[in-house]
Short mmCIF file of the C-alpha atoms (twelve columns), coordinates in Angstrom:
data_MODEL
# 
_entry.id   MODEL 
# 
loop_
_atom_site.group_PDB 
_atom_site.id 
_atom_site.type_symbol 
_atom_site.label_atom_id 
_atom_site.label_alt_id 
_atom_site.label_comp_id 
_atom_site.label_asym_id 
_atom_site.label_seq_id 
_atom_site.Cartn_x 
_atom_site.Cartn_y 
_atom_site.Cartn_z 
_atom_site.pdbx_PDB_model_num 
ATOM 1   C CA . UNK A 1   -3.523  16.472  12.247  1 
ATOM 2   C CA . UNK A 2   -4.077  17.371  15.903  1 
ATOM 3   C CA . UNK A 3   -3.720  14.356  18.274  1 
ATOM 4   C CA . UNK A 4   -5.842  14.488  22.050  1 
ATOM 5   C CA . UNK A 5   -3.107  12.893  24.236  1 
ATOM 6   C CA . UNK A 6   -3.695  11.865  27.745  1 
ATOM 7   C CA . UNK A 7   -0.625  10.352  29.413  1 
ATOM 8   C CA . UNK A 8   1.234   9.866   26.008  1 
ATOM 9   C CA . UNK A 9   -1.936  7.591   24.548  1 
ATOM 10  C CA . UNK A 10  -3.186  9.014   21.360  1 
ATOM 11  C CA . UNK A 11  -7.049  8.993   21.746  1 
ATOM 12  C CA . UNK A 12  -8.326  10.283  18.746  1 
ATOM 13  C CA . UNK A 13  -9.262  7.336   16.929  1 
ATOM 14  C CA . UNK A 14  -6.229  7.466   14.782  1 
ATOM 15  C CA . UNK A 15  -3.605  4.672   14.059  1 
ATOM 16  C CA . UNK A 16  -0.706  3.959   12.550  1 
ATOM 17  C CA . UNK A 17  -0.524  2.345   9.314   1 
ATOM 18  C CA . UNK A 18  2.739   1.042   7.867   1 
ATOM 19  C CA . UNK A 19  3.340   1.403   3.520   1 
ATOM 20  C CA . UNK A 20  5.985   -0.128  1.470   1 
ATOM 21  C CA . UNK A 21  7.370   2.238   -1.264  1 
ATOM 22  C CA . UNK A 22  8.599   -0.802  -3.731  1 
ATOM 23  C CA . UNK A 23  9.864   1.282   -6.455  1 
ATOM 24  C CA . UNK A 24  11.847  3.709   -3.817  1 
ATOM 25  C CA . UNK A 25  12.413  0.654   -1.386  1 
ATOM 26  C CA . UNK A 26  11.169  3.190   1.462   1 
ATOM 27  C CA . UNK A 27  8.840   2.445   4.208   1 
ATOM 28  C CA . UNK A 28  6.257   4.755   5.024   1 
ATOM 29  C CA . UNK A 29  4.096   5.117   8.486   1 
ATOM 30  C CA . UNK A 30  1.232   7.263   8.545   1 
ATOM 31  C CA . UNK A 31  -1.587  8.170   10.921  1 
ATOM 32  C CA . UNK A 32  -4.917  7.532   9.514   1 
ATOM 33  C CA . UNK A 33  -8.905  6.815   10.887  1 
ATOM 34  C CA . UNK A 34  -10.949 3.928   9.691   1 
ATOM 35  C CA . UNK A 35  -12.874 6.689   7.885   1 
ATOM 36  C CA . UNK A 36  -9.904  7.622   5.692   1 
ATOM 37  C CA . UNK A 37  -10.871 6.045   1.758   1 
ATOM 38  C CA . UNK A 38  -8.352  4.290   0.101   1 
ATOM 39  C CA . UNK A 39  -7.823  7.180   -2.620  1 
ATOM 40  C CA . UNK A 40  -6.935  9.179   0.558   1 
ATOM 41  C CA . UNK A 41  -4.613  7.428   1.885   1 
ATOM 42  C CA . UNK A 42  -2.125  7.052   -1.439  1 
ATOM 43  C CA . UNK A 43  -2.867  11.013  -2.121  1 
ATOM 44  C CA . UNK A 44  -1.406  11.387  1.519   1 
ATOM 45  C CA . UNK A 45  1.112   8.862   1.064   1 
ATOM 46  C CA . UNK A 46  2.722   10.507  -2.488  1 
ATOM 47  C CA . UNK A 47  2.427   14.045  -0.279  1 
ATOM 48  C CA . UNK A 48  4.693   12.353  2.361   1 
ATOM 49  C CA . UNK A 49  6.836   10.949  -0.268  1 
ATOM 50  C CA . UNK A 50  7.402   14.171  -1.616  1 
ATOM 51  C CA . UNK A 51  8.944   12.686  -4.932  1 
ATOM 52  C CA . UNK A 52  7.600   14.110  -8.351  1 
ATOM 53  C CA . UNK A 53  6.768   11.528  -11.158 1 
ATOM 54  C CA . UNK A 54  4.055   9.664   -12.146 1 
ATOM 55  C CA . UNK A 55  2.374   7.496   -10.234 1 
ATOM 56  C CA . UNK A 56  -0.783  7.082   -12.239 1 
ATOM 57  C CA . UNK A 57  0.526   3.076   -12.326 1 
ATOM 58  C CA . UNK A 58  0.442   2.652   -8.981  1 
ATOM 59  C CA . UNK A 59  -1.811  1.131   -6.216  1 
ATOM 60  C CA . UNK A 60  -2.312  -0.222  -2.641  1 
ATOM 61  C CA . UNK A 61  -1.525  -3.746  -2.419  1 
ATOM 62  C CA . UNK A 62  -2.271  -5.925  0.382   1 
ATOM 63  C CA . UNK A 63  0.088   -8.516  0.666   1 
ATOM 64  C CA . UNK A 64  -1.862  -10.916 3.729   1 
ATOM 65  C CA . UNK A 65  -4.877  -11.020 1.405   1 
ATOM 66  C CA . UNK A 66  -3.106  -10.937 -2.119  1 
ATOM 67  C CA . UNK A 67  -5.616  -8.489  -2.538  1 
ATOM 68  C CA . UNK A 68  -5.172  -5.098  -4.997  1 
ATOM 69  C CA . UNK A 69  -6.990  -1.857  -3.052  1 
ATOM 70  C CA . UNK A 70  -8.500  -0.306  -6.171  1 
ATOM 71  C CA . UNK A 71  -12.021 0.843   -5.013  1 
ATOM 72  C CA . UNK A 72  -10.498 4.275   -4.173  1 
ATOM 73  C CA . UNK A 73  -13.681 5.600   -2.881  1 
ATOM 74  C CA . UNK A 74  -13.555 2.338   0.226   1 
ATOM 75  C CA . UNK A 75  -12.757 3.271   3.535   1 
ATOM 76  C CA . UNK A 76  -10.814 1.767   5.133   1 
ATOM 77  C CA . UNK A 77  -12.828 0.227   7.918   1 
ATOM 78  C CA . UNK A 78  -15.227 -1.137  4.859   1 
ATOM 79  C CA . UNK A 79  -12.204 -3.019  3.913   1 
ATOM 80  C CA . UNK A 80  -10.978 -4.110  7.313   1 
ATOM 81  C CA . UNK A 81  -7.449  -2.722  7.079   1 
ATOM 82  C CA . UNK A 82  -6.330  -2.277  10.922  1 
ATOM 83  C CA . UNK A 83  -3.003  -1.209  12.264  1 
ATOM 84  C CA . UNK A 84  -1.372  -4.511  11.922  1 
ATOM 85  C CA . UNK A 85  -1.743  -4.827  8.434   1 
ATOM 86  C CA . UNK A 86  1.405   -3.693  6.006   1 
ATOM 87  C CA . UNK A 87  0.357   -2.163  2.381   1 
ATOM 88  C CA . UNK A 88  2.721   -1.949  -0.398  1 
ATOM 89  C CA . UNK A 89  2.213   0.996   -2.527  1 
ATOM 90  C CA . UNK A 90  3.588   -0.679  -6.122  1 
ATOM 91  C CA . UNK A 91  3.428   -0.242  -10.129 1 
ATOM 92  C CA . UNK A 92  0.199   -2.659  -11.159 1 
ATOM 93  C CA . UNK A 93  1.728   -3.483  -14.185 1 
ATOM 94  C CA . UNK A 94  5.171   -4.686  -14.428 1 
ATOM 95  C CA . UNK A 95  7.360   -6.543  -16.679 1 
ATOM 96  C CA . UNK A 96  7.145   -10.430 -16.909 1 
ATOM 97  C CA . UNK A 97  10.075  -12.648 -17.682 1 
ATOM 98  C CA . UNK A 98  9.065   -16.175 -19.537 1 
ATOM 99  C CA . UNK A 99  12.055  -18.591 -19.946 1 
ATOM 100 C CA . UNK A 100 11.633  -21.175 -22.185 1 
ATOM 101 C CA . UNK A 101 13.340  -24.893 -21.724 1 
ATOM 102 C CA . UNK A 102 14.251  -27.152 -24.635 1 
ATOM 103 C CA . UNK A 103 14.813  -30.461 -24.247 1 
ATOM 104 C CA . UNK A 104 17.229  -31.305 -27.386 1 
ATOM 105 C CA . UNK A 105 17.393  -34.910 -26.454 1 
ATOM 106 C CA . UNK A 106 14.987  -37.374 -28.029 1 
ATOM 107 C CA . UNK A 107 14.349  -40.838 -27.269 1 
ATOM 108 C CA . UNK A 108 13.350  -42.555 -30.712 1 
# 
């Protein structure tokens, strides 16, 4: 993408966005418009990446708002994702580990 600079500002609209790889512990920045939809921005992020495998599990997640991005077709501006905000890009399904206590002693 082509950036207008005038005395080293970037004034195309563009900002920076910052993405968590969790699986690859890698941290990703990216410039992206308002106008960029949310399936965009992962399809850019895995082309950035450049890692093959299968990422059909994965999704957006917005930590601040504990809030999954799924509505791929959302820009976003409709969301309200700025430049501040951090994005992990995560597995949606992952393993859960239950431990059980037993209390052996009984009080009669």
């Amino acid at each position: 993408m082509a950036h207008l600079v005038e005395n080293g500002i970037i004034n195309d609209g563009s900002w920076q966005i910052s993405i968590l790889v969790t699986d690859l512990n890698i941290q990703r920045h990216l410039f992206v418009t308002g106008t960029l939809h949310i399936g965009g921005l992962m399809l850019r992020l895995v082309d950035d990446i450049d890692v093959t495998r299968d990422w059909s599990d994965h999704a957006l997640w917005w930590p601040e708002k504990r809030r999954w991005l799924t509505h791929t077709r959302s820009t976003l501006d409709q969301i309200g994702i700025t430049a501040n905000c951090n994005l992990e890009f995560t597995p949606q399904h992952k393993l859960a580990k239950f431990v059980f206590f037993f209390h052996t002693d009984f009080f009669l």
